[in-house]
C-alpha positions as a LaTeX table, in Angstrom:
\begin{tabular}{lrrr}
\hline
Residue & $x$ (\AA) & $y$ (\AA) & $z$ (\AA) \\
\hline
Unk1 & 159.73 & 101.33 & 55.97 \\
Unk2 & 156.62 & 102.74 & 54.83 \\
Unk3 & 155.66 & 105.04 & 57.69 \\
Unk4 & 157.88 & 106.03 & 60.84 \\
Unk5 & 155.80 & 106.75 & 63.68 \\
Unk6 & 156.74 & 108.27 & 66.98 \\
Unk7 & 155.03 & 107.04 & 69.94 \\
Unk8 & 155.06 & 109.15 & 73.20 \\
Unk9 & 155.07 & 107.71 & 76.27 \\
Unk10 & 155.58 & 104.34 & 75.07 \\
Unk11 & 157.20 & 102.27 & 77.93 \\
Unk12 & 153.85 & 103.25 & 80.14 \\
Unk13 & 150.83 & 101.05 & 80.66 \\
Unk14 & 148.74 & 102.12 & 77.51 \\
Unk15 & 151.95 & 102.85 & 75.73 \\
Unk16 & 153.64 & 99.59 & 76.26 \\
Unk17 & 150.77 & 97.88 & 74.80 \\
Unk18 & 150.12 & 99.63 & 71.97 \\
Unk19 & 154.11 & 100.09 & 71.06 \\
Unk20 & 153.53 & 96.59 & 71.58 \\
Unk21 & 150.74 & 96.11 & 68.69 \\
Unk22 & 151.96 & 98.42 & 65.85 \\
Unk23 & 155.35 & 96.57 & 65.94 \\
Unk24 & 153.59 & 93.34 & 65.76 \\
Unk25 & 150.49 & 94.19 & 63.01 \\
Unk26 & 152.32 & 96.99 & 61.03 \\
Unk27 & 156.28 & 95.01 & 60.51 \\
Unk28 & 156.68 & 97.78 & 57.67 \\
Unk29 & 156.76 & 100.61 & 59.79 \\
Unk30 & 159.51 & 102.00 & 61.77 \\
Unk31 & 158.34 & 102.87 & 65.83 \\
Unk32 & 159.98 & 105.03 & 67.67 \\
Unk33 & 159.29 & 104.86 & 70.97 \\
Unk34 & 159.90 & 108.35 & 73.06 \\
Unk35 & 159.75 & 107.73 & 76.95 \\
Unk36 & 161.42 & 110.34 & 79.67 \\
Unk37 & 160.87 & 106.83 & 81.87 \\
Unk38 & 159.64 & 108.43 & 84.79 \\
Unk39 & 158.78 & 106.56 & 87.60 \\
Unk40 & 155.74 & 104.69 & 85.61 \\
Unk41 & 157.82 & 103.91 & 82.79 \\
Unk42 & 159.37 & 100.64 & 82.76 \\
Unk43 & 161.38 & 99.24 & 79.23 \\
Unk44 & 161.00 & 95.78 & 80.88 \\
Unk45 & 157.05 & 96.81 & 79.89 \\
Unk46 & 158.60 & 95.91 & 76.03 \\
Unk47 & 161.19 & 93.46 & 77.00 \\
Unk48 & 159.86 & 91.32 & 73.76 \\
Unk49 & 160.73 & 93.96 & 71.55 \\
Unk50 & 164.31 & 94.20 & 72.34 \\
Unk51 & 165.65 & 92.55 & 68.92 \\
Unk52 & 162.93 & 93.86 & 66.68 \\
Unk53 & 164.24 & 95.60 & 63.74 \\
Unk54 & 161.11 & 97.95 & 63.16 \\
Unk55 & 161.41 & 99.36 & 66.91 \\
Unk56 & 163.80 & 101.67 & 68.34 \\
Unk57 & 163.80 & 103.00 & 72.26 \\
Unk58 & 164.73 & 106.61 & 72.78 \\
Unk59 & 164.78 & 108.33 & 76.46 \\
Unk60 & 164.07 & 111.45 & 76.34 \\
Unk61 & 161.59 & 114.51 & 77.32 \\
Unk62 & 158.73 & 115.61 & 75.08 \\
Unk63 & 159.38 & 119.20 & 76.83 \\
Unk64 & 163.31 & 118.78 & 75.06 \\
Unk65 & 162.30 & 120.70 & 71.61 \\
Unk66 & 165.88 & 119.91 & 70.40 \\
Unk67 & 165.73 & 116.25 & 70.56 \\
Unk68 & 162.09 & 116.11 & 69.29 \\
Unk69 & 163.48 & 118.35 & 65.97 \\
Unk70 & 166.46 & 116.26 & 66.03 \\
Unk71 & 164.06 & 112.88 & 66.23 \\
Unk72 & 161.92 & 114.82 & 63.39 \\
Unk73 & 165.12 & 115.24 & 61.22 \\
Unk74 & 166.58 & 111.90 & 61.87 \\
Unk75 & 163.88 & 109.47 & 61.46 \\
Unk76 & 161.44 & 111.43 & 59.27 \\
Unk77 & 158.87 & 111.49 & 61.30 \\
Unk78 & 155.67 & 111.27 & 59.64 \\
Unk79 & 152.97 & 110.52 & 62.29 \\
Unk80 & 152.90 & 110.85 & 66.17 \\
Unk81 & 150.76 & 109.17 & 68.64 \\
Unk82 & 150.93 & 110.81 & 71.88 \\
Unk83 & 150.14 & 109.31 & 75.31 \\
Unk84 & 153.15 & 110.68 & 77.18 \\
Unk85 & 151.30 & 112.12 & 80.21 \\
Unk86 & 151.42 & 112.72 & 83.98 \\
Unk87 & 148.29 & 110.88 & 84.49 \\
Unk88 & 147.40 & 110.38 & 88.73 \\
Unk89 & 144.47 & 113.00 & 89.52 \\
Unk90 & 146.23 & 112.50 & 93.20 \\
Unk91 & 149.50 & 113.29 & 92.56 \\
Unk92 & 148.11 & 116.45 & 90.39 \\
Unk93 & 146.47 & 117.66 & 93.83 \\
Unk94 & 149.93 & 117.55 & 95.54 \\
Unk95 & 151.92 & 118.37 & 92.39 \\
Unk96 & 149.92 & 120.93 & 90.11 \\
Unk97 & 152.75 & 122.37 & 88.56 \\
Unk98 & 154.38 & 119.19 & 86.84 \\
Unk99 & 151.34 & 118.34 & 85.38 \\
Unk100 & 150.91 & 121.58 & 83.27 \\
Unk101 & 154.28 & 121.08 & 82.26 \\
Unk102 & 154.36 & 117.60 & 80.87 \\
Unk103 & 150.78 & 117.22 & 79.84 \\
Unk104 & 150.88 & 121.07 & 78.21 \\
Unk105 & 153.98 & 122.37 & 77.66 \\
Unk106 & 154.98 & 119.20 & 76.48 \\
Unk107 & 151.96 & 118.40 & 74.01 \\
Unk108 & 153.05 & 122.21 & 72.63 \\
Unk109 & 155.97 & 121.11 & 72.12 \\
Unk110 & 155.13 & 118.47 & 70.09 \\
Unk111 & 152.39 & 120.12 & 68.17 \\
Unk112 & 155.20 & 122.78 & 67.29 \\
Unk113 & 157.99 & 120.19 & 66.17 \\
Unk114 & 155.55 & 118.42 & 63.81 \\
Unk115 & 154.07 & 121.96 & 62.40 \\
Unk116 & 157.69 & 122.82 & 61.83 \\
Unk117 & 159.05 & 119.66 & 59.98 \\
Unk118 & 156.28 & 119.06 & 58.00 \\
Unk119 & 156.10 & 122.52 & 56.43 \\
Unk120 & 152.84 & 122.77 & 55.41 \\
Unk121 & 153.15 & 119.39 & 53.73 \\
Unk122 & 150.30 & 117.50 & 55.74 \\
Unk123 & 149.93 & 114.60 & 52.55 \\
Unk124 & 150.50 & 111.09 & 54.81 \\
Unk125 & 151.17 & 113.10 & 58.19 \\
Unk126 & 148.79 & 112.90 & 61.19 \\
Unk127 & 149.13 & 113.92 & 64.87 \\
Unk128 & 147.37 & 111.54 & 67.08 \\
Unk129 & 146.63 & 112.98 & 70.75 \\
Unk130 & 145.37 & 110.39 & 73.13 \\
Unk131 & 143.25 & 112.23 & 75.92 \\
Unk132 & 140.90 & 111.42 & 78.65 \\
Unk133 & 136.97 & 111.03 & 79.42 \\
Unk134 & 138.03 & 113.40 & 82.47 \\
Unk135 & 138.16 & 116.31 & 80.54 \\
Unk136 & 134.19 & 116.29 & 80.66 \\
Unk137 & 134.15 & 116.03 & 83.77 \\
Unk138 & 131.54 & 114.17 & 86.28 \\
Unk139 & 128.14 & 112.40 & 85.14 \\
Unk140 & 125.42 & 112.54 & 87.60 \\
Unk141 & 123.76 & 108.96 & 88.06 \\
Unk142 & 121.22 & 108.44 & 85.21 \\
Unk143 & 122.60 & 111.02 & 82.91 \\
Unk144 & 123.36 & 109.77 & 79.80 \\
Unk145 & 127.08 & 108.73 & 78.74 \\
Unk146 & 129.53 & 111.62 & 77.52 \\
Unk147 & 130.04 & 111.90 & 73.74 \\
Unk148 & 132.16 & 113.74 & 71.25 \\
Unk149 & 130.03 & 116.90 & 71.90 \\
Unk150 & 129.94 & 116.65 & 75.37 \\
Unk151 & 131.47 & 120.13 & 76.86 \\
Unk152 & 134.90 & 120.25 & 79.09 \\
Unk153 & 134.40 & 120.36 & 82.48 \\
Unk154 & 137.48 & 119.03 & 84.40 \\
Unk155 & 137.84 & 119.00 & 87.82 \\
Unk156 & 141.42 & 117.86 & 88.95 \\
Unk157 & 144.47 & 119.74 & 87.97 \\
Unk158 & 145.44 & 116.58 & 86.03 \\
Unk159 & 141.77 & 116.57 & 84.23 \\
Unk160 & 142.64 & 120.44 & 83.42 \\
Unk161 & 145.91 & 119.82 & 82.18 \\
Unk162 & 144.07 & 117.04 & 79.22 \\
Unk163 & 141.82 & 119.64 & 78.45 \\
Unk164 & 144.47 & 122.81 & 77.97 \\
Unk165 & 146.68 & 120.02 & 75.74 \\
Unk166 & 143.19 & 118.69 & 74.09 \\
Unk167 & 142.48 & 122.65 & 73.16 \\
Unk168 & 145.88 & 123.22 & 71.62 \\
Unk169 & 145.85 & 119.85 & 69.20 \\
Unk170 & 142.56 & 121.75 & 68.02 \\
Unk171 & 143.75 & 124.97 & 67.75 \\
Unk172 & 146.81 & 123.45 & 65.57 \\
Unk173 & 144.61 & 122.03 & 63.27 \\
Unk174 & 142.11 & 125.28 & 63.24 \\
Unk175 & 144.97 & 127.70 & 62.74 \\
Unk176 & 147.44 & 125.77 & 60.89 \\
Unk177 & 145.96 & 123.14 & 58.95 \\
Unk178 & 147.96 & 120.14 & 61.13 \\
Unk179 & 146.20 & 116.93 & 60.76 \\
Unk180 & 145.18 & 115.99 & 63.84 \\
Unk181 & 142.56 & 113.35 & 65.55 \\
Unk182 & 141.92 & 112.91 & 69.16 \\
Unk183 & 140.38 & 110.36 & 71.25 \\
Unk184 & 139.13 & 109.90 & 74.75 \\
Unk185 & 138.97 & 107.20 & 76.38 \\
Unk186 & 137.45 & 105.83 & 79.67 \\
Unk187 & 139.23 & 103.79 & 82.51 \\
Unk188 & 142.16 & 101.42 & 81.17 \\
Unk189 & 143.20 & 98.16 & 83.36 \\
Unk190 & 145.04 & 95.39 & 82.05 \\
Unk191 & 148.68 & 94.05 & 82.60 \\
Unk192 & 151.54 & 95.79 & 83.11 \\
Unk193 & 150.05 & 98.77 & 85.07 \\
Unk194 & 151.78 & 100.52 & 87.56 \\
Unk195 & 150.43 & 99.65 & 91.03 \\
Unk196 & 149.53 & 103.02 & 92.20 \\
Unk197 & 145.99 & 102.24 & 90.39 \\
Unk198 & 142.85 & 100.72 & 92.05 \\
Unk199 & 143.16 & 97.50 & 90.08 \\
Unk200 & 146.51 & 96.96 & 90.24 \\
Unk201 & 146.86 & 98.04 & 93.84 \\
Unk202 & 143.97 & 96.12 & 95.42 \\
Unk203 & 145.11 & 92.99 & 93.64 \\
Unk204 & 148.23 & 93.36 & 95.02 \\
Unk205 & 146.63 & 93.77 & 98.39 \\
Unk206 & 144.29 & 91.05 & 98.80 \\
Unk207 & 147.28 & 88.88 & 97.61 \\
Unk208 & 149.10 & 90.43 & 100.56 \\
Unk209 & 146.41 & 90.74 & 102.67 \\
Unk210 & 146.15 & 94.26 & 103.50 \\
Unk211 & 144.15 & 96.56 & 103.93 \\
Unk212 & 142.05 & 97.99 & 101.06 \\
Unk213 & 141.05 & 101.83 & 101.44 \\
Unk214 & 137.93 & 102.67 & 99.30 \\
Unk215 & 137.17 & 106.62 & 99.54 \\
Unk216 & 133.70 & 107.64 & 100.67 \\
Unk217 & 131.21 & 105.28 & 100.37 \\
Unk218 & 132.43 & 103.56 & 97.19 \\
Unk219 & 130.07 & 104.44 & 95.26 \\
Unk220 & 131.86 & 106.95 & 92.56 \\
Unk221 & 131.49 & 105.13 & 89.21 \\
Unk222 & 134.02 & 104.29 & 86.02 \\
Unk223 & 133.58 & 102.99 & 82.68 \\
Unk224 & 136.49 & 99.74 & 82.27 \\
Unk225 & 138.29 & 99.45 & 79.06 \\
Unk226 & 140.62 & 96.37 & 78.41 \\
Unk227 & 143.44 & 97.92 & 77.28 \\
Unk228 & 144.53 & 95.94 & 74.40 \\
Unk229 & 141.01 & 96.47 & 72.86 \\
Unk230 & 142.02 & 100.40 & 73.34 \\
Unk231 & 145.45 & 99.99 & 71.28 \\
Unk232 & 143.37 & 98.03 & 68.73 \\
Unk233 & 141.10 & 101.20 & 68.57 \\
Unk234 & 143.71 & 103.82 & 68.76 \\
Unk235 & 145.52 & 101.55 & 65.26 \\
Unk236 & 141.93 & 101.68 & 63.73 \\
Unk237 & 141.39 & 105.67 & 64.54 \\
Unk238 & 145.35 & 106.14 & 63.28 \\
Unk239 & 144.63 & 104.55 & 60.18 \\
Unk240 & 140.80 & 105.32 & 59.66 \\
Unk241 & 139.75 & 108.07 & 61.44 \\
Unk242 & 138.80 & 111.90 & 59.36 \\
Unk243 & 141.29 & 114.64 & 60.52 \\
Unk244 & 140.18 & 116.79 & 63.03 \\
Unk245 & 138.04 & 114.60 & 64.46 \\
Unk246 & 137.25 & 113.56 & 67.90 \\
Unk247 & 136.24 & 109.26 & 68.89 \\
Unk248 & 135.49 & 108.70 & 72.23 \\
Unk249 & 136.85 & 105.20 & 73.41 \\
Unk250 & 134.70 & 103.38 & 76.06 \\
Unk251 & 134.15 & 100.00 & 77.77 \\
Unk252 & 130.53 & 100.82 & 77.90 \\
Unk253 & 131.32 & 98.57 & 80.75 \\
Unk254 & 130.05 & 101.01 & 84.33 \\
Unk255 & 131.22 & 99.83 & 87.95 \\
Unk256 & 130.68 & 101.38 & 91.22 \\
Unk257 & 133.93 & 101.25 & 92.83 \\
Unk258 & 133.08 & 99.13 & 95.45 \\
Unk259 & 131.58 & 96.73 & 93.50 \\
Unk260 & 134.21 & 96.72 & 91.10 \\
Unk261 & 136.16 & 95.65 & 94.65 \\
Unk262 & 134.15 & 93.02 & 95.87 \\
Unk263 & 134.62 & 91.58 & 92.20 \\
Unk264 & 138.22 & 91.52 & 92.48 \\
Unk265 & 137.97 & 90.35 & 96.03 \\
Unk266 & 135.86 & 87.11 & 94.79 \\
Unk267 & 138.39 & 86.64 & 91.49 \\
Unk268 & 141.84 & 86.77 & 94.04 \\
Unk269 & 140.03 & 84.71 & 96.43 \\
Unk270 & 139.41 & 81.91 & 93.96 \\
Unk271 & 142.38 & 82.35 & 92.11 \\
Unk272 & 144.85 & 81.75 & 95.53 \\
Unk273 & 142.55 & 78.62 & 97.11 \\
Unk274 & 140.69 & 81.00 & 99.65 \\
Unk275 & 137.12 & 80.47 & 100.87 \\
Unk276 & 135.01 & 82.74 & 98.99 \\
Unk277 & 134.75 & 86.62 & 100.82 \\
Unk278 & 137.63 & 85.78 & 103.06 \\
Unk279 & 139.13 & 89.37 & 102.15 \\
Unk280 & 136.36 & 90.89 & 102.30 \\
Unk281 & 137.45 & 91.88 & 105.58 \\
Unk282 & 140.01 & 94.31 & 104.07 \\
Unk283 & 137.83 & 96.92 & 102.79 \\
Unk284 & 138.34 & 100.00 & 104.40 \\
Unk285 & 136.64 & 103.05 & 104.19 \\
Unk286 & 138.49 & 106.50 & 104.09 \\
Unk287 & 138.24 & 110.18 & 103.28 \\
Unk288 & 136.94 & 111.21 & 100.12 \\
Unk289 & 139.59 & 112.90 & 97.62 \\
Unk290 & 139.11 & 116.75 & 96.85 \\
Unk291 & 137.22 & 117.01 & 93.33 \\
Unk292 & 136.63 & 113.22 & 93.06 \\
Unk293 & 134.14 & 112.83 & 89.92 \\
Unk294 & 131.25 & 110.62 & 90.66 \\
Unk295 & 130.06 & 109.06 & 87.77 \\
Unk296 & 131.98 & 108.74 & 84.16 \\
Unk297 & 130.49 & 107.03 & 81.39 \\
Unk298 & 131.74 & 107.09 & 77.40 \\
Unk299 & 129.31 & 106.43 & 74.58 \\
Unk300 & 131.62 & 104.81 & 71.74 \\
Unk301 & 128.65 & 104.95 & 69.33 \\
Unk302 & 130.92 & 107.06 & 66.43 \\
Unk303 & 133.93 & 104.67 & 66.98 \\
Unk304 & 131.33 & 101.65 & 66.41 \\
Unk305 & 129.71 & 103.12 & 63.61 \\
Unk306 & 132.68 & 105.06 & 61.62 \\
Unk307 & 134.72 & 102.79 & 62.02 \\
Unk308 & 133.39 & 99.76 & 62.99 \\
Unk309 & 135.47 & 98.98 & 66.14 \\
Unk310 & 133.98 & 96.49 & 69.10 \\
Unk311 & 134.96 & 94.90 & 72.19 \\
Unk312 & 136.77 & 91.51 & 72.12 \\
Unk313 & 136.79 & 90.30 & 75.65 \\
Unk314 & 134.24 & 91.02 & 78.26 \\
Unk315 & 134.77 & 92.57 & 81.47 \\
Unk316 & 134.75 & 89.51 & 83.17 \\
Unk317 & 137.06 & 87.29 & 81.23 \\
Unk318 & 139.23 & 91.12 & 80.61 \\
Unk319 & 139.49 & 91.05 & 84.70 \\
Unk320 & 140.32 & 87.06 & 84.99 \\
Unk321 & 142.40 & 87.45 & 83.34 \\
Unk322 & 144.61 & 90.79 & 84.57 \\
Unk323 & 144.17 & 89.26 & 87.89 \\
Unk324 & 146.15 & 86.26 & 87.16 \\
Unk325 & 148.83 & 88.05 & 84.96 \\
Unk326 & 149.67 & 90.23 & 88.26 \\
Unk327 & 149.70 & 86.98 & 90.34 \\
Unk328 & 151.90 & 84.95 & 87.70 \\
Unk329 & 154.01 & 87.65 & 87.88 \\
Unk330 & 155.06 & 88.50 & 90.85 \\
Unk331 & 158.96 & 89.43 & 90.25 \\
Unk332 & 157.73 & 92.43 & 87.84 \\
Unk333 & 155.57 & 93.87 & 90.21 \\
Unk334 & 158.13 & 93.43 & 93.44 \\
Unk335 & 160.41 & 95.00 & 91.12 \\
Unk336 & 158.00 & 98.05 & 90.54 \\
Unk337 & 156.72 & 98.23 & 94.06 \\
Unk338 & 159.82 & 98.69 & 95.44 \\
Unk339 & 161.26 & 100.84 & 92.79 \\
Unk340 & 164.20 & 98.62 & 91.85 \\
Unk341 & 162.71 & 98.47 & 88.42 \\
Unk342 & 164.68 & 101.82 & 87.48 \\
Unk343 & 167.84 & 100.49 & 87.32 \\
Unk344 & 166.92 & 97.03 & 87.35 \\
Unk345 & 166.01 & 96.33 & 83.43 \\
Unk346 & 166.33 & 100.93 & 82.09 \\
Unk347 & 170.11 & 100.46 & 82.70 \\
Unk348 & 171.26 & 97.37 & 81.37 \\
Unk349 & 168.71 & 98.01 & 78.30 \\
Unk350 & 169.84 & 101.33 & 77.96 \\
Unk351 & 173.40 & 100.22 & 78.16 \\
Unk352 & 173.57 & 97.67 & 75.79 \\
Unk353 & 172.11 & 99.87 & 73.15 \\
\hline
\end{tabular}
């Protein structure tokens, strides 16, 4: 194999994808894919990859500096991508704690592993962080779009906890010389997400007809990114991109939330037979979330321009068509809803390897 990457976080939603592309574009390279599987990690994500011979599944905890030294030693390691991350701003409000510890600790962890093994011998090594447009925090309406020199502002303890990680991939490369790039990126949706998120979730509801709670007014705004044109990015920044820079990913692509609803609500709706705006009778309005960020907006202008990445599906084709993978498959997401996933497909995977 030419290169042996470790991929963090790989049997999540952006993970799984782009696990999912470098097996399939780069059949030279060797992909490891490192996953604690927590509850929104879910092998059957990768169920295609099962008799690859460039891909190998290991379960493990990016905190565990023994099995990321032994990974190291074992496989040779010579790049990491990293998306392993606690990643729901609500479940930071309730849980602050394990959110410093996976998206810090464990980011130092890996920063440390990699500055060890490769001894000062950065030729053909690169650390790839994969961070969050919530680390600038919130964009008034009309402001222009956050870029690479936008300044940190989070406002969740899971915002926060991207921006201490973000600091210490820069402070590796500042102090030590480790190769590093990072990007940002805006709002993902796509297949295969876990159902706790808006898209996800609503579609799920409409099909089910309940209710659909919108907080506030609806009117707090996000920038969508397909998220197989983010794996194609994060390939093109792995291979392309100038060490210790920063790319901003973005799907230049802005939606109130509600609107972004009634959108969905008029795709379900068509897909299933109804009479057009026959759910929208489910929208409900509830309490605003502490610290919720209005507006967030990503200008991908260096991305485009460096590098020469674009879009290749529009929003609405993107959303078509995410709608009707989550109502073709049904089975996967009773299996996540109802949490039978985690020892549905992790144990007999696990098991046979």
């Amino acid at each position: 194999m030419s290169k042996n990457i470790l991929i963090t976080g790989g049997a999540g939603f952006i993970g799984s994808h782009l696990v999912k592309y470098m097996v399939k574009s780069h059949p030279d390279y060797n992909i490891i894919n490192l996953d604690k599987l927590t509850y929104a990690g879910n092998l059957e994500n990768l169920k295609e990859l099962e008799n690859k011979t460039n891909y190998t599944f290991i379960k493990g905890d990016i905190c565990n500096t023994e099995l990321l030294s032994d990974l190291f030693a074992r496989y040779g390691i010579d790049g990491v991508i990293h998306l392993a991350a606690e990643s729901h701003v609500d479940r930071s409000i309730r849980d602050p704690f394990a959110f410093a510890h996976t998206n810090v600790l464990g980011t130092l962890s890996l920063l440390q592993t990699a500055l060890v093994f490769w001894k000062n011998d950065f030729e053909g090594k690169l650390f790839y962080h994969v961070s969050t447009d919530e680390v600038y925090g919130s964009l008034d309406t009309g402001e222009e779009p956050f870029t690479e020199r936008s300044r940190y502002e989070p406002h969740s303890p899971y915002s926060a906890s991207k921006a201490a990680s973000d600091h210490f991939v820069r402070a590796y490369h500042d102090t030590y010389g480790l190769p590093v790039v990072i990007s940002n990126c805006s709002n993902n949706y796509g297949s295969y997400q876990f159902p706790e998120k808006l898209i996800p979730l609503f579609i799920n509801n409409i099909k089910h007809n309940k209710p659909l709670p919108v907080y506030g007014k609806g009117e707090n705004v996000r920038d969508w990114l397909f998220v197989e044109d983010h794996a194609a990015a994060i390939d093109l920044i792995f291979h392309k991109g100038t060490t210790g820079e920063t790319y901003n990913i973005g799907g230049g692509n802005e939606w109130k939330n509600i609107d972004l609803i009634r959108k969905l609500i008029e795709i379900v709706d068509r897909e299933l037979g109804r009479e057009p705006g026959t759910s929208d009778r489910l929208i409900t309005f509830v309490t605003d979330r502490a610290g919720h960020d209005l507006r967030y907006a990503i200008d991908s202008s260096r991305l485009r321009n460096k590098l020469g990445w674009s879009h290749s599906v529009d929003f609405d084709e993107g959303l078509t068509l995410t709608v009707r993978w989550y109502l073709t498959n049904p089975e996967w997401l009773e299996r996540v809803t109802s949490g039978e996933y985690q020892n549905y497909y992790q144990e007999m995977y696990i098991n046979r390897k």
